[in-house]
MIDOSE-1310 file (N, C-alpha, C; in nm, 2 decimals, decimal comma, always signed):
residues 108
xxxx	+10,93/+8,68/+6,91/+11,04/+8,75/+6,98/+11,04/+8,71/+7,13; +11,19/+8,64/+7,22/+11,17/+8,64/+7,36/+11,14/+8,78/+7,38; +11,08/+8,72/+7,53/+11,04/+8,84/+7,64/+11,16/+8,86/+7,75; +11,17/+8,97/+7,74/+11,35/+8,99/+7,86/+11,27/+8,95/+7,99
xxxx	+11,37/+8,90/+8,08/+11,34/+8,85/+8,17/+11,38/+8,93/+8,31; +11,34/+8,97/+8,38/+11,35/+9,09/+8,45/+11,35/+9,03/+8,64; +11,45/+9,13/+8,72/+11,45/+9,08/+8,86/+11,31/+9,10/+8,94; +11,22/+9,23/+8,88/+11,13/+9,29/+8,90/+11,01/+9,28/+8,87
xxxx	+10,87/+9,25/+8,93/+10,78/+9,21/+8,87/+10,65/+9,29/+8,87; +10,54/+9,33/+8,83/+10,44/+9,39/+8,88/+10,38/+9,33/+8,96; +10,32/+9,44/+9,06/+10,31/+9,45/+9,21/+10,41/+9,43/+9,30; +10,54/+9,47/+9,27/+10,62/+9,41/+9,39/+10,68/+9,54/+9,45
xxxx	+10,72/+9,56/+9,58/+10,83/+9,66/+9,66/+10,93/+9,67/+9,62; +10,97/+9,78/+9,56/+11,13/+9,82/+9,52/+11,17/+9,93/+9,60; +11,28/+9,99/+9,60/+11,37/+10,07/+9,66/+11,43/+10,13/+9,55; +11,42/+10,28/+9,55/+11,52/+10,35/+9,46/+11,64/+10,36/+9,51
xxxx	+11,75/+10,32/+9,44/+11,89/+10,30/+9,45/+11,98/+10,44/+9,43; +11,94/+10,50/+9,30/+11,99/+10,64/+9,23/+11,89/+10,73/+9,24; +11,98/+10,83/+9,16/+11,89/+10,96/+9,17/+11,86/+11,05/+9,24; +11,72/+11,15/+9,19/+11,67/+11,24/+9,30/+11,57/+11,19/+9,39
xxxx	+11,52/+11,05/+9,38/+11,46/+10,95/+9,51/+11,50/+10,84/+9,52; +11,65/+10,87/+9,58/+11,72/+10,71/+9,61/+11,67/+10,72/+9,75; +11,61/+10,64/+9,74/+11,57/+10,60/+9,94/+11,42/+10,57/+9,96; +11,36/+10,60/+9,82/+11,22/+10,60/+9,85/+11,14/+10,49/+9,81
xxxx	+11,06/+10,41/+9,87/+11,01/+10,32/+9,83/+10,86/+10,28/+9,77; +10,82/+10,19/+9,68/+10,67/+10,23/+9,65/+10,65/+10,06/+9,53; +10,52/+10,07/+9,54/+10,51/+9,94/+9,46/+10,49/+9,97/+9,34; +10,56/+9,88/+9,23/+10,57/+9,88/+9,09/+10,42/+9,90/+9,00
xxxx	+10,42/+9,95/+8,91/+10,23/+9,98/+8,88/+10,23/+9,90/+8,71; +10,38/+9,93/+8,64/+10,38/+9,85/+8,51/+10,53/+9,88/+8,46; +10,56/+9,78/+8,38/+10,69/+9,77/+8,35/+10,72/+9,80/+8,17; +10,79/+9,89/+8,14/+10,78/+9,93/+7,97/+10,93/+9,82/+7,92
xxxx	+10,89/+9,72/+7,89/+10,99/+9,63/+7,87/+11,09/+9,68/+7,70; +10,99/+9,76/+7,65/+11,08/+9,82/+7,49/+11,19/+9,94/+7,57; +11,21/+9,97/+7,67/+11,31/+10,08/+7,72/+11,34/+10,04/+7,82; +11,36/+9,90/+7,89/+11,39/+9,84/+8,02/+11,33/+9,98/+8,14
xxxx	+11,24/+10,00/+8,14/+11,20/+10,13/+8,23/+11,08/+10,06/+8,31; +11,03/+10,13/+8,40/+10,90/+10,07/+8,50/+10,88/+10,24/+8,57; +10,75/+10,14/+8,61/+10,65/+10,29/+8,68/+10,69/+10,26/+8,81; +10,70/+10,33/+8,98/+10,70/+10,34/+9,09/+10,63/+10,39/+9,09
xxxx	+10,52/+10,38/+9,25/+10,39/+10,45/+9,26/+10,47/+10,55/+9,39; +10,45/+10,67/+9,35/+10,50/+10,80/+9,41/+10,63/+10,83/+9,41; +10,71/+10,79/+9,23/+10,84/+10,83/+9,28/+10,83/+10,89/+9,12; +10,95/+10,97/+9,10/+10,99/+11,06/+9,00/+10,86/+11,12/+8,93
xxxx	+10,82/+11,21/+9,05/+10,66/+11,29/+8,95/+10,70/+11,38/+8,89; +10,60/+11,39/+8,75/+10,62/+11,50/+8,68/+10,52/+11,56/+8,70; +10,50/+11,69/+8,62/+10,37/+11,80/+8,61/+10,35/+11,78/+8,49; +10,26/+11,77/+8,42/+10,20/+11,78/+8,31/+10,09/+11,87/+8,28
xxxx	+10,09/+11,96/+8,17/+9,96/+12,07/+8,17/+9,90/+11,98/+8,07; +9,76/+12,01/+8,09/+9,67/+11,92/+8,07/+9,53/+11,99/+8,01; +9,52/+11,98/+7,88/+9,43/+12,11/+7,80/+9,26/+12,01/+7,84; +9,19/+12,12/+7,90/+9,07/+12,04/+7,94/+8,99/+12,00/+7,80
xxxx	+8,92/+11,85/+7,89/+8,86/+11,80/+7,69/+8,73/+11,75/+7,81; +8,64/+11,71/+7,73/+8,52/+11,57/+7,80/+8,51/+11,53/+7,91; +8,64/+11,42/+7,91/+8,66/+11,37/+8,02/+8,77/+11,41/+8,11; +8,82/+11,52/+8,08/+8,90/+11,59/+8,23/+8,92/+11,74/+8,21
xxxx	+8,96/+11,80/+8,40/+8,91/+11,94/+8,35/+9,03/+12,01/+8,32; +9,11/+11,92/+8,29/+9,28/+12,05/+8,25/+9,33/+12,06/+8,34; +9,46/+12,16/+8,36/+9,54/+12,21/+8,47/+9,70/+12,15/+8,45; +9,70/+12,19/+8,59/+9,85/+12,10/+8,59/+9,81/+11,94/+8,68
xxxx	+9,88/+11,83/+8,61/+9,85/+11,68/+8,67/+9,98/+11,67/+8,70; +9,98/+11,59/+8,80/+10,12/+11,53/+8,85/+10,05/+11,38/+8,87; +10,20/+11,31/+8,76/+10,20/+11,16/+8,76/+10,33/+11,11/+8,75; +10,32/+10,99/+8,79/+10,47/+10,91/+8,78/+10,49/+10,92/+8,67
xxxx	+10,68/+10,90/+8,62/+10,68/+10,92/+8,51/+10,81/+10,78/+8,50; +10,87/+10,75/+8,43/+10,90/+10,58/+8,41/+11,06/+10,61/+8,46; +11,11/+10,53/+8,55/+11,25/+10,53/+8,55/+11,33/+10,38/+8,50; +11,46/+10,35/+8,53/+11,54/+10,27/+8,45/+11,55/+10,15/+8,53
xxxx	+11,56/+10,03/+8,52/+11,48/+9,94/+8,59/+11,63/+9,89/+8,68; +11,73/+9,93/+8,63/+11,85/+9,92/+8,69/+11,89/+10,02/+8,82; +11,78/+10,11/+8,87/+11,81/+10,19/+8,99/+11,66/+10,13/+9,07; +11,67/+10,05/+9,04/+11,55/+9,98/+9,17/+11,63/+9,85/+9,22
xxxx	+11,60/+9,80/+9,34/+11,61/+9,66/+9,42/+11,48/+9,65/+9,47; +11,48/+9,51/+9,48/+11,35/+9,47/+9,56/+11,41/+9,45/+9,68; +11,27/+9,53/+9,76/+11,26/+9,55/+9,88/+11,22/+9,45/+9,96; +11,31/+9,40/+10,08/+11,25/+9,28/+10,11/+11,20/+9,34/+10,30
xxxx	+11,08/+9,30/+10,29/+11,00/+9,29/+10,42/+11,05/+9,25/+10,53; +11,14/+9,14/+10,55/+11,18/+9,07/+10,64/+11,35/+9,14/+10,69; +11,43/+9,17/+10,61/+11,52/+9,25/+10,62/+11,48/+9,36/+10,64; +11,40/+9,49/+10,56/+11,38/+9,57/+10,58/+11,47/+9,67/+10,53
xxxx	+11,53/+9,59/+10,37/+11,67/+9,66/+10,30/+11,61/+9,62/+10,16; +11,64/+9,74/+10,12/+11,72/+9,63/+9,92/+11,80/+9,52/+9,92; +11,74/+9,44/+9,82/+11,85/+9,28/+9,88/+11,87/+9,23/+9,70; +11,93/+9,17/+9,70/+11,96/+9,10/+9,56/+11,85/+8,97/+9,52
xxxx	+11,85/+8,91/+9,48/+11,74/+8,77/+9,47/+11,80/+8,68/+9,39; +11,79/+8,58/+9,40/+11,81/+8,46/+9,34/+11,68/+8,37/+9,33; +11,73/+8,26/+9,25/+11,59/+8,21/+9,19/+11,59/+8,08/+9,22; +11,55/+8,01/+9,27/+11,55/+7,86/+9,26/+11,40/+7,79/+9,22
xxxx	+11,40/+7,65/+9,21/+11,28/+7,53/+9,20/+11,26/+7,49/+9,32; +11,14/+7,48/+9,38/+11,07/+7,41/+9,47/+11,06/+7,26/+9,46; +11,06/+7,24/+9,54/+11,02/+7,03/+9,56/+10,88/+7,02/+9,45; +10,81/+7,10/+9,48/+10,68/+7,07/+9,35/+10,74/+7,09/+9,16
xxxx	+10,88/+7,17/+9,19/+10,86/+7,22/+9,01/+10,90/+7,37/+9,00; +10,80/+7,41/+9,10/+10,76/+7,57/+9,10/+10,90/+7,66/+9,07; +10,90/+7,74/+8,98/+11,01/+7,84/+9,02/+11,01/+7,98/+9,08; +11,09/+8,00/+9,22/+11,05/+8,11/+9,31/+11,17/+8,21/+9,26
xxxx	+11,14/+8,33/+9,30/+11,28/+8,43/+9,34/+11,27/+8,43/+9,49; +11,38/+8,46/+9,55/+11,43/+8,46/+9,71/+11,52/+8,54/+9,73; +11,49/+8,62/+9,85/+11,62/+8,68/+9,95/+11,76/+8,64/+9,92; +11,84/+8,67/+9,91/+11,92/+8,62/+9,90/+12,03/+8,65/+10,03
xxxx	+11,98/+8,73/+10,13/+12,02/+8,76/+10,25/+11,95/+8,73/+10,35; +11,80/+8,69/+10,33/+11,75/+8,57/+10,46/+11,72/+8,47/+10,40; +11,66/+8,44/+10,26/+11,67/+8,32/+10,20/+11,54/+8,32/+10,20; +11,42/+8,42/+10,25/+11,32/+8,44/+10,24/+11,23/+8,44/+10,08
xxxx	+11,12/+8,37/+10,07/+11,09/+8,36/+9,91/+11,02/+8,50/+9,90; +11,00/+8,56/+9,77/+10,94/+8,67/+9,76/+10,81/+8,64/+9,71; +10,79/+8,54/+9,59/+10,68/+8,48/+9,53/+10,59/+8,44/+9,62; +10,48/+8,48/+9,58/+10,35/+8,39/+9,69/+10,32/+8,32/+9,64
């Protein structure tokens, strides 16, 4: 089966677009590609009660919980905005994604 191919990648800066945290930003931690959804580190927490076992002591936990991979942009550093990206080949081969408002590469 292909693998969908996504603007977004793990470890990268996004920007919430919609929602109850459009404005907030945080790095990507894993991406659920069977529900086009992804994790944000500190955005859409939930509470979870949590029945104490072995390895933890119960309570209420608050964790990220997965949003829709269509209310994120990557966040670009150099602008200092949500920007769109485009993709190009390097002189070596390489294929990058880039700025598409400074032209800035995002790939390291």
């Amino acid at each position: 089966m292909e693998e969908k191919q996504y603007h977004v990648k793990k470890n990268d800066t996004v920007m919430v677009t919609t929602g109850k945290d459009k404005g907030k930003t945080g790095k990507v931690l894993r991406i659920v590609s069977k529900k086009d959804r992804l994790v944000v580190e500190k955005v859409n927490m939930i509470k979870r009660h949590v029945k104490p076992s072995q390895k933890s002591k119960g309570g209420i936990m608050e964790r990220e919980s997965p949003i829709h991979i269509s209310n994120v942009m990557i966040y670009c550093d150099k602008c200092s905005k949500p920007v769109k990206i485009g993709r190009k080949a390097l002189e070596d081969g390489k294929k990058v994604r880039f700025c598409r408002r400074c032209k800035e590469v995002i790939d390291k």
